[in-house]
N, C-alpha and C positions, 0 to 999 in steps of 0.2 A: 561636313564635319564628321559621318558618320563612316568614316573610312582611316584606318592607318590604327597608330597608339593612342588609346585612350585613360589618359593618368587620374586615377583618382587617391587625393590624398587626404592622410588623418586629417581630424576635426582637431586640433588637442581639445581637451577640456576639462576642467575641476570641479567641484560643486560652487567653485564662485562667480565661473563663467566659461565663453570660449578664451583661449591666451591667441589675442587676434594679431599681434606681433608674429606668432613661431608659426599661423595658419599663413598668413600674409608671406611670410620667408617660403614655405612649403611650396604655395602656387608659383611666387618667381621665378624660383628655381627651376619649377616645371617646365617655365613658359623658356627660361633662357637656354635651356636643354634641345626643346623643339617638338616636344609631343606635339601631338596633331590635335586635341582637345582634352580638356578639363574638367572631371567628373566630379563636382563637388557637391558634396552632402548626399555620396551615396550608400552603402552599407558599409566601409573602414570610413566614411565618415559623420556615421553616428548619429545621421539623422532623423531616425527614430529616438530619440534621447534627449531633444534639444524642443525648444519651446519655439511657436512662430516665429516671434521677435529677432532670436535667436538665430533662428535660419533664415531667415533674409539680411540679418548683416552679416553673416555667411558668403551669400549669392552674393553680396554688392562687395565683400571684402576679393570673392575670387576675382571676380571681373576687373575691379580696379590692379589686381596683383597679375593679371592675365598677361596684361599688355596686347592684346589684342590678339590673343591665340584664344578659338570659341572654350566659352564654358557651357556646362550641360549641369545643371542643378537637380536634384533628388526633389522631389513634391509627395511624396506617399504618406499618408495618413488614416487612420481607423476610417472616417469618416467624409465622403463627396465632396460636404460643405467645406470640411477642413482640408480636403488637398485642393478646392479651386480656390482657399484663400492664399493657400501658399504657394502654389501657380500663381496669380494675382502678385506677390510678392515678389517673385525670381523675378518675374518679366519686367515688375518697373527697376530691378535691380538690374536688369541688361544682359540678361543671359540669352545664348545663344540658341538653346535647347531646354529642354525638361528630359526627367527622367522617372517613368511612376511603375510604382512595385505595390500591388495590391496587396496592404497590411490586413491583417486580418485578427480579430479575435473567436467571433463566431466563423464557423467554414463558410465558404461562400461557393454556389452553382455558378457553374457556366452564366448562367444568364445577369446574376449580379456582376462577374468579372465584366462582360461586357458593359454592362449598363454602368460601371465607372469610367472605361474608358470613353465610353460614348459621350458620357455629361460633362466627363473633361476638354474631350477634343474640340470640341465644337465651341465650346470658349477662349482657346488658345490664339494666340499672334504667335507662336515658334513651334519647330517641330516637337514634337513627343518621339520620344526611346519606350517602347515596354518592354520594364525590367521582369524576366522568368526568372524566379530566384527561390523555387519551392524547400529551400535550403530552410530559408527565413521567414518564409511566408506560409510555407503549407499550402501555398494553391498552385496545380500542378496542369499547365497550360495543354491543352490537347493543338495538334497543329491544324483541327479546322477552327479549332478559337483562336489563334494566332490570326488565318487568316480573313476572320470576320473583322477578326479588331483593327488589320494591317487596312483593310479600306475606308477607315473613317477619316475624315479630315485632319491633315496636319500630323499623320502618323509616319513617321520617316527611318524608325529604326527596331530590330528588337535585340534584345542582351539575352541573349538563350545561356541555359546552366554548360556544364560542362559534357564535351561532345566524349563520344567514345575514345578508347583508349587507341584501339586498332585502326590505321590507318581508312581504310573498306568500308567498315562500318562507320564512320566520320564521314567521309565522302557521301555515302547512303542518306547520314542524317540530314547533315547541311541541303541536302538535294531534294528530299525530300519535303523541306521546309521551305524552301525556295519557291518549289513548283507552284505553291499555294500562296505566297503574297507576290505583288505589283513589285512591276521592275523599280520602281520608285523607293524599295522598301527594304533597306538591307540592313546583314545578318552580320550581328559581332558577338565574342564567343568571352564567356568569364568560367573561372574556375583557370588559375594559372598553369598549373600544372597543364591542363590539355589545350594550353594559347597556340604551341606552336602546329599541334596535330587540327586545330582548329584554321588556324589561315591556313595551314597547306589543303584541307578541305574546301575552302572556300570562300571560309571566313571575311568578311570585310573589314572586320574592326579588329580589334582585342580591349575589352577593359576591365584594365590590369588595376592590382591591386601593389605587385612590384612595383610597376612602372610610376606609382604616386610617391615613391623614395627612389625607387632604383631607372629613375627614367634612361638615363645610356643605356643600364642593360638590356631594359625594357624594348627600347628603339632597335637597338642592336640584332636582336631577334625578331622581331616585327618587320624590320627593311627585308632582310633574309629573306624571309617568305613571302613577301610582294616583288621582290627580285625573282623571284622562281626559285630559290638556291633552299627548297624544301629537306635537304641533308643538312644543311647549315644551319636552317633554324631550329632543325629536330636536334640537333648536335649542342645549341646553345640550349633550349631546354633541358635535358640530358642532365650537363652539368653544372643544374640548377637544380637539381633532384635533392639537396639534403634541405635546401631551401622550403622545397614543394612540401617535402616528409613534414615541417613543419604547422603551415599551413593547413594543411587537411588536416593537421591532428588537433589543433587549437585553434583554427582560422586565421581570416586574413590581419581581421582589427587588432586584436591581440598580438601579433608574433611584430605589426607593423609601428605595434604603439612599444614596443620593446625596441624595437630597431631605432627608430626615431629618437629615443633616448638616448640611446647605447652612442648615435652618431652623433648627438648633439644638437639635433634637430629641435626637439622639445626637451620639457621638463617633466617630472615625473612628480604626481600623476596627473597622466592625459587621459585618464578614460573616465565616463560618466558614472558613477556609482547607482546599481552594484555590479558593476562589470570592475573587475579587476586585472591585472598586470598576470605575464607568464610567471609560472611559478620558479623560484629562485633555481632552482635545478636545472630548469629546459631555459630557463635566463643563459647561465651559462655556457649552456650546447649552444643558442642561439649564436652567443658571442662567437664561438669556438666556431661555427659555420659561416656565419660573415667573412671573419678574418680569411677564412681556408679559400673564399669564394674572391676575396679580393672586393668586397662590394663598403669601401669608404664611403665618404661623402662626394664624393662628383661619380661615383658610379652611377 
């Protein structure tokens, strides 16, 4: 599962819960599209924000909305004890995968980042993804902790940040990181903007934060570049660029939890307080880039 498009979509949610109707629409949609797996509850879906409870009827709301395309659940939490109860959670919830981004309030060494993975894995029945996400996290993986972490049991995947811009140096990266984990062990690439310069490096995955709304386009790009047709999918990134400008300037959760409105997907508001909505301004450009991009609702 850890190969092709990986869709992760919004959480909606209000201060009076998740709206497990517009989540449940969200994933179906996913599944009837054809992504290759289902990233739920991972950072556009707010699960740093949401309480246990909450994120296990999460995991059990995606998997039943799955329809039998793998899900991959988010488990990160401040604390060992609290991400192996919500490991414990996905898994009776049916998930395919886990996915753990070491949250952090104090910094944490090297040697702590391992010693969560290690107390995680070894309790698992499904593989683990480690999510590098030093965006949100602040802990900032060297590639020989990568590849300490990539030999523990049940480790099958990792989510590296976003690869260089330049074609060379991508290739470099991903190869680089490669040499040091198990063939067992593959590399899928986030930060959208550099998805397509990422598979034509070598990428296995992509998980997309598009692809949890915009799954066609998502696909559309991702075939490209497991086809070989590396101009094509650099060509479809490209003119995705006012999209991108987006994102990096306000993130993924935000521009996604605007979009999702905008198409009717959700209701407003879906985001957990105090995270708020794009500002009415860049609301509007947003609109004004959708339309121009042609990205409706079955995009």
């Amino acid at each position: 599962m850890f190969r092709g498009l990986s869709a992760f979509p919004l959480t909606p949610t209000t201060e009076e819960g998740i709206d497990e109707r517009a989540f449940s629409a969200l994933v179906s949609r996913l599944a009837a599209a054809g992504v290759d797996s289902i990233g739920a509850l991972g950072s556009t879906g707010g699960y740093a924000y949401l309480t246990r409870e909450q994120r296990a009827r999460v995991a059990r709301l995606a998997v039943e909305a799955a329809g039998g395309v793998p899900v991959m659940a988010g488990i990160g939490a401040l604390r060992t004890s609290q991400v192996l109860a919500v490991a414990e959670d996905a898994q009776k919830a049916g998930v395919s995968a886990v996915l753990l981004a070491p949250m952090t309030y104090q910094s944490l060494t090297d040697g702590e980042v391992f010693g969560l993975y290690e107390s995680v894995a070894r309790e698992l029945s499904v593989p683990l993804c480690v999510y590098d996400n030093p965006r949100t996290t602040h802990v900032h993986f060297t590639d020989e902790l990568h590849g300490r972490i990539a030999e523990l049991p049940n480790v099958a995947a990792v989510k590296i940040p976003p690869v260089p811009d330049d074609p060379a140096a991508a290739r470099q990266r991903v190869a680089a990181l490669r040499a040091l984990l198990p063939d067992t062990v593959s590399i899928g690439v986030s930060g959208d903007w550099t998805a397509a310069t990422g598979l034509n490096a070598g990428c296995d995955a992509w998980y997309s934060v598009i692809g949890g709304l915009f799954p066609a386009t998502a696909l559309a790009l991702t075939r490209a570049a497991q086809a070989g047709a590396t101009a094509g999918a650099t060509a479809r990134s490209e003119r995705l660029e006012p999209l991108w400008e987006f994102i990096r300037q306000y993130g993924g959760l935000r521009v996604m939890s605007a979009a999702a409105s905008q198409l009717g997907l959700a209701t407003e508001p879906n985001l957990p307080l105090p995270l708020r909505g794009l500002p009415s301004d860049a609301r509007r450009r947003l609109v004004t880039v959708l339309e121009n991009l042609g990205l409706g609702t079955s995009a």
